[in-house]
C-alpha positions in Angstrom: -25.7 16.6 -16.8 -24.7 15.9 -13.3 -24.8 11.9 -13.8 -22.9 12.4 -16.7 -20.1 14.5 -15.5 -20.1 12.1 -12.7 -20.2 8.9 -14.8 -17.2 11.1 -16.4 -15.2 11.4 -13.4 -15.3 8.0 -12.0 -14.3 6.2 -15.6 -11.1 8.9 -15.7 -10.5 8.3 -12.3 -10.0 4.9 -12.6 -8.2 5.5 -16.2 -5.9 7.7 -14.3 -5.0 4.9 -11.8 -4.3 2.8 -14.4 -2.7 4.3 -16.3 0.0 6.0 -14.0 0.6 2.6 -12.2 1.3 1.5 -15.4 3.8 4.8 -16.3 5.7 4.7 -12.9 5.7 1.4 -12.0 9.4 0.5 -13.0 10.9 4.0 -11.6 8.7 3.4 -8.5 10.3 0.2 -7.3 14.0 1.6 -8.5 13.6 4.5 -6.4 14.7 4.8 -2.8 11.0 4.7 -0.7 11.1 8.6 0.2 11.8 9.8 -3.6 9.1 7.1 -4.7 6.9 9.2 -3.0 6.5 11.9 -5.6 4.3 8.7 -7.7 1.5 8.3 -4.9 1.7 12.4 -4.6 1.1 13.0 -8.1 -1.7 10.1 -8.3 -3.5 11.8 -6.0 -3.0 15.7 -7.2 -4.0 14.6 -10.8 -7.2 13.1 -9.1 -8.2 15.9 -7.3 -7.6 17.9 -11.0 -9.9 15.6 -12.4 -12.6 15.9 -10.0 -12.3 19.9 -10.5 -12.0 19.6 -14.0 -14.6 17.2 -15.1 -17.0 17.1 -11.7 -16.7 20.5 -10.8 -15.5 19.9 -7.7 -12.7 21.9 -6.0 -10.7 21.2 -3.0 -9.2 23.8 -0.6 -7.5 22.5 2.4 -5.9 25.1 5.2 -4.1 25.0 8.4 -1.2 23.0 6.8 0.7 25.8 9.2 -0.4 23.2 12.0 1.4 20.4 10.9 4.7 19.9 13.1 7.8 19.6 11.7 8.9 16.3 13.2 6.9 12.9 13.7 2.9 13.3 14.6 -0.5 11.7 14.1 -3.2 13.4 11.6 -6.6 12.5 12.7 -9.2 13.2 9.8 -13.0 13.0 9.5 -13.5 9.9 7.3 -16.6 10.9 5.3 -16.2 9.7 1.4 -12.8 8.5 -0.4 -12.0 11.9 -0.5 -10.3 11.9 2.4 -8.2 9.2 1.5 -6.3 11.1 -1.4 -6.9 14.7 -0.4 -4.2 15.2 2.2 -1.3 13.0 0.5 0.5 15.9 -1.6 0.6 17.9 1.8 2.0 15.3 3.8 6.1 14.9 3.9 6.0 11.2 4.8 2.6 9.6 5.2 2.2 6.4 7.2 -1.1 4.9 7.1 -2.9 2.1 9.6 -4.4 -0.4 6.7 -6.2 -3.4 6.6 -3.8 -6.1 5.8 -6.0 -7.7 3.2 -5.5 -4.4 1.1 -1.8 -6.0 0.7 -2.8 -8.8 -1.4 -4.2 -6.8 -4.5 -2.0 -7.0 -7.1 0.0 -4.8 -8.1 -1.5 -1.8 -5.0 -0.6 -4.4 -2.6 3.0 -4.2 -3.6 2.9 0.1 -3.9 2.0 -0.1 -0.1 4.3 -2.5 0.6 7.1 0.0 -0.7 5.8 2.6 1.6 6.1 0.2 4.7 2.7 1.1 5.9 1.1 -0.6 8.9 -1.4 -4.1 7.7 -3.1 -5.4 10.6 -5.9 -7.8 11.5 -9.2 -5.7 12.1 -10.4 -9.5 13.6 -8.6 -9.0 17.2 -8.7 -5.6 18.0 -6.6 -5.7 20.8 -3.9 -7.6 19.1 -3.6 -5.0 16.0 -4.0 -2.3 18.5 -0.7 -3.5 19.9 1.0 -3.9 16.6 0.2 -0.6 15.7 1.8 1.0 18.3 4.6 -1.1 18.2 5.2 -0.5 14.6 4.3 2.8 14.3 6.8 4.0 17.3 9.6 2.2 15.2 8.7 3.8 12.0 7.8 7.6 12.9 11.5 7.5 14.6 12.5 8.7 10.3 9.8 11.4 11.7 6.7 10.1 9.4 3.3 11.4 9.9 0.5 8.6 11.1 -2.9 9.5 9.7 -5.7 7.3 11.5 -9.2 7.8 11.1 -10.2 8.3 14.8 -14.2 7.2 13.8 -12.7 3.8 11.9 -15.2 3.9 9.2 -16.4 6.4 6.8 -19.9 8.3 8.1 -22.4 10.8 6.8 -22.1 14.4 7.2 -23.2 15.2 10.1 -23.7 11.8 11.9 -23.6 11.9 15.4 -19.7 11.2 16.5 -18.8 7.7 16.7 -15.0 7.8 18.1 -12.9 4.5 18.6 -10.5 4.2 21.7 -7.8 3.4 19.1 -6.9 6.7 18.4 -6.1 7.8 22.4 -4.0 4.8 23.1 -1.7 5.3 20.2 -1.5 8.9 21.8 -0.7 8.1 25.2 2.0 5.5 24.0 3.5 7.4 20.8 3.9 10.8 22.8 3.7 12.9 19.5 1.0 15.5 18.9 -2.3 14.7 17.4 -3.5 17.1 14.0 -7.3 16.9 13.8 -8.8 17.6 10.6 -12.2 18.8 9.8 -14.1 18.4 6.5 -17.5 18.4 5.3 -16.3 16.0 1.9 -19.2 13.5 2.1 -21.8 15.8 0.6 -19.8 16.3 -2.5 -18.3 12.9 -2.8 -20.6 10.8 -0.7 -20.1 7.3 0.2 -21.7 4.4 -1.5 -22.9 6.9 -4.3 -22.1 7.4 -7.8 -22.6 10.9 -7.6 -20.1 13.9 -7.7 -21.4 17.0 -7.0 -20.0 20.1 -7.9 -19.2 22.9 -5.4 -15.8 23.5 -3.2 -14.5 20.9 -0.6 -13.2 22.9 2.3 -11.0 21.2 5.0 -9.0 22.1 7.7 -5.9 21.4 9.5 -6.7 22.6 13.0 -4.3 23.4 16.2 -2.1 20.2 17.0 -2.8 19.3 20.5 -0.1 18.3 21.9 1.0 15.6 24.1 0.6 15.1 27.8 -2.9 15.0 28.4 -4.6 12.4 30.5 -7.2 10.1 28.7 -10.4 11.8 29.1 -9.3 15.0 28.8 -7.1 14.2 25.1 -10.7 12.5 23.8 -12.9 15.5 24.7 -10.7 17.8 23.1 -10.5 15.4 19.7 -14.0 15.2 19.5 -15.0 18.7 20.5 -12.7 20.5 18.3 -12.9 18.4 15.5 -16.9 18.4 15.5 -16.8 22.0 15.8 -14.8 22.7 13.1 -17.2 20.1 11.3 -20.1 21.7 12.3 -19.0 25.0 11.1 -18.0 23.7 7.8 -21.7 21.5 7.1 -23.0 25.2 7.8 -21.2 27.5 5.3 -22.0 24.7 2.6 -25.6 24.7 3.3 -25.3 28.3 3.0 -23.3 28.6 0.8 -24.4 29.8 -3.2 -24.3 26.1 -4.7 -24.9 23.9 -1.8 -24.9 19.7 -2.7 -27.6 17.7 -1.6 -28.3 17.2 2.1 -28.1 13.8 3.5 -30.8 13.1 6.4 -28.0 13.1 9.0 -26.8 16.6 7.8 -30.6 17.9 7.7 -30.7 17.0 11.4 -27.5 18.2 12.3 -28.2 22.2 11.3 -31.3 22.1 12.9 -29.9 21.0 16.1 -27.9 23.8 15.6 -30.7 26.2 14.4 -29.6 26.5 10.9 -32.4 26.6 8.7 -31.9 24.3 5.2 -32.1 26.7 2.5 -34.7 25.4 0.2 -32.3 24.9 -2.7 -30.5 22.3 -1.0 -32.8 19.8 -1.5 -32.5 16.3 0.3 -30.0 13.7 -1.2 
């Protein structure tokens, strides 16, 4: 039943894209870019209805009370595609860091261009490091959000942190405050797998911390909070009545922390 609900979701999910580029495309490219937004917000909401509907996988996100009002940068775990859609209906004006190969897929690559998001060349770090500062700076002045993955890559629950520098340069030169955002996603919608499994996807806006800090001190306080916040959320999943599949790298995290597996939560 489980590959099948699964097999489910990922054909409607992909239906669903389809089908509502296909509705709103005309209106979306009439549409001044902050009104055009409703198209990528409903996208994603109807996805995450999908995934509740036919995977049996809820999604409840809190601390939306921490997002600022004006221009800031959201900082999310990046554990499945999840995390990707999950936060868009929350967010007033999302502006997302993006490979720039993403632009020439037809069709999406003219949606993002509409958004004016920020393409750059993950070959030269430095050089897109700089262009992302220098563009973002010009675009959250109409007070858009940046969301940046601070680990760059998607990782397993649980895997030991891997944070880029990326993230505390564009907060020493933007000068907004920085949202982390913790989640425990990638045991219900894990990377590189097929499988959806059902349960509820908690994730949490936490404290803004705010601008100011030196270097060091801005990275210890990214990495501690949001891992905290992680860790606490990979625990009340492995405890909780339903809990997915571990992956080896969420095994080993709860028993660094003394958590003992429950035996029902068998290894994925």
């Amino acid at each position: 039943m489980l590959a099948v609900r699964s097999f489910a979701f990922n054909v409607l999910f992909y239906v669903n894209l389809i089908a509502q580029m296909i509705v709103w495309t005309p209106l979306y490219f009439v549409l001044p870019r902050k009104k055009a937004w409703f198209v990528p917000k409903v996208w994603a909401a109807s996805s995450l209805w999908l995934q509740k509907v036919v995977a049996g996988t809820r999604s409840e996100i809190t601390g939306l009370e921490n997002l600022p009002d004006g221009p800031c940068i959201i900082a999310p775990k990046h554990q499945s595609f999840w995390d990707a859609i999950a936060f868009l209906p929350s967010i007033p004006d999302a502006l997302y860091i993006l490979k720039r190969e993403l632009m020439w897929i037809p069709v999406f690559g003219w949606y993002v261009a509409k958004m004016r998001m920020i393409p750059i060349d993950r070959g030269s770090r430095s050089k897109a490091l700089r262009k992302a500062v220098a563009v973002a700076r010009e675009r959250m002045r109409d007070n858009r959000q940046l969301i940046i993955y601070p680990e760059g890559t998607r990782r397993p629950p649980g895997a030991e942190p891997a944070y880029k520098y990326g993230i505390v340069e564009l907060y020493m030169q933007l000068g907004v405050p920085v949202v982390p955002v913790a989640h425990a996603a990638g045991l219900y919608w894990p990377r590189r797998r097929f499988l959806r499994f059902p349960g509820t996807i908690h994730a949490r806006f936490l404290p803004a911390i705010e601008p100011g800090l030196d270097r060091e001190t801005f990275q210890t306080r990214l990495i501690s909070e949001t891992e905290a916040a992680c860790d606490a959320l990979l625990v009340a999943a492995a405890r909780s009545p339903n809990p997915p599949p571990l992956p080896p790298t969420a095994r080993r995290r709860l028993a660094e922390l003394g958590v003992a597996v429950p035996d029902k939560a068998a290894a994925a």
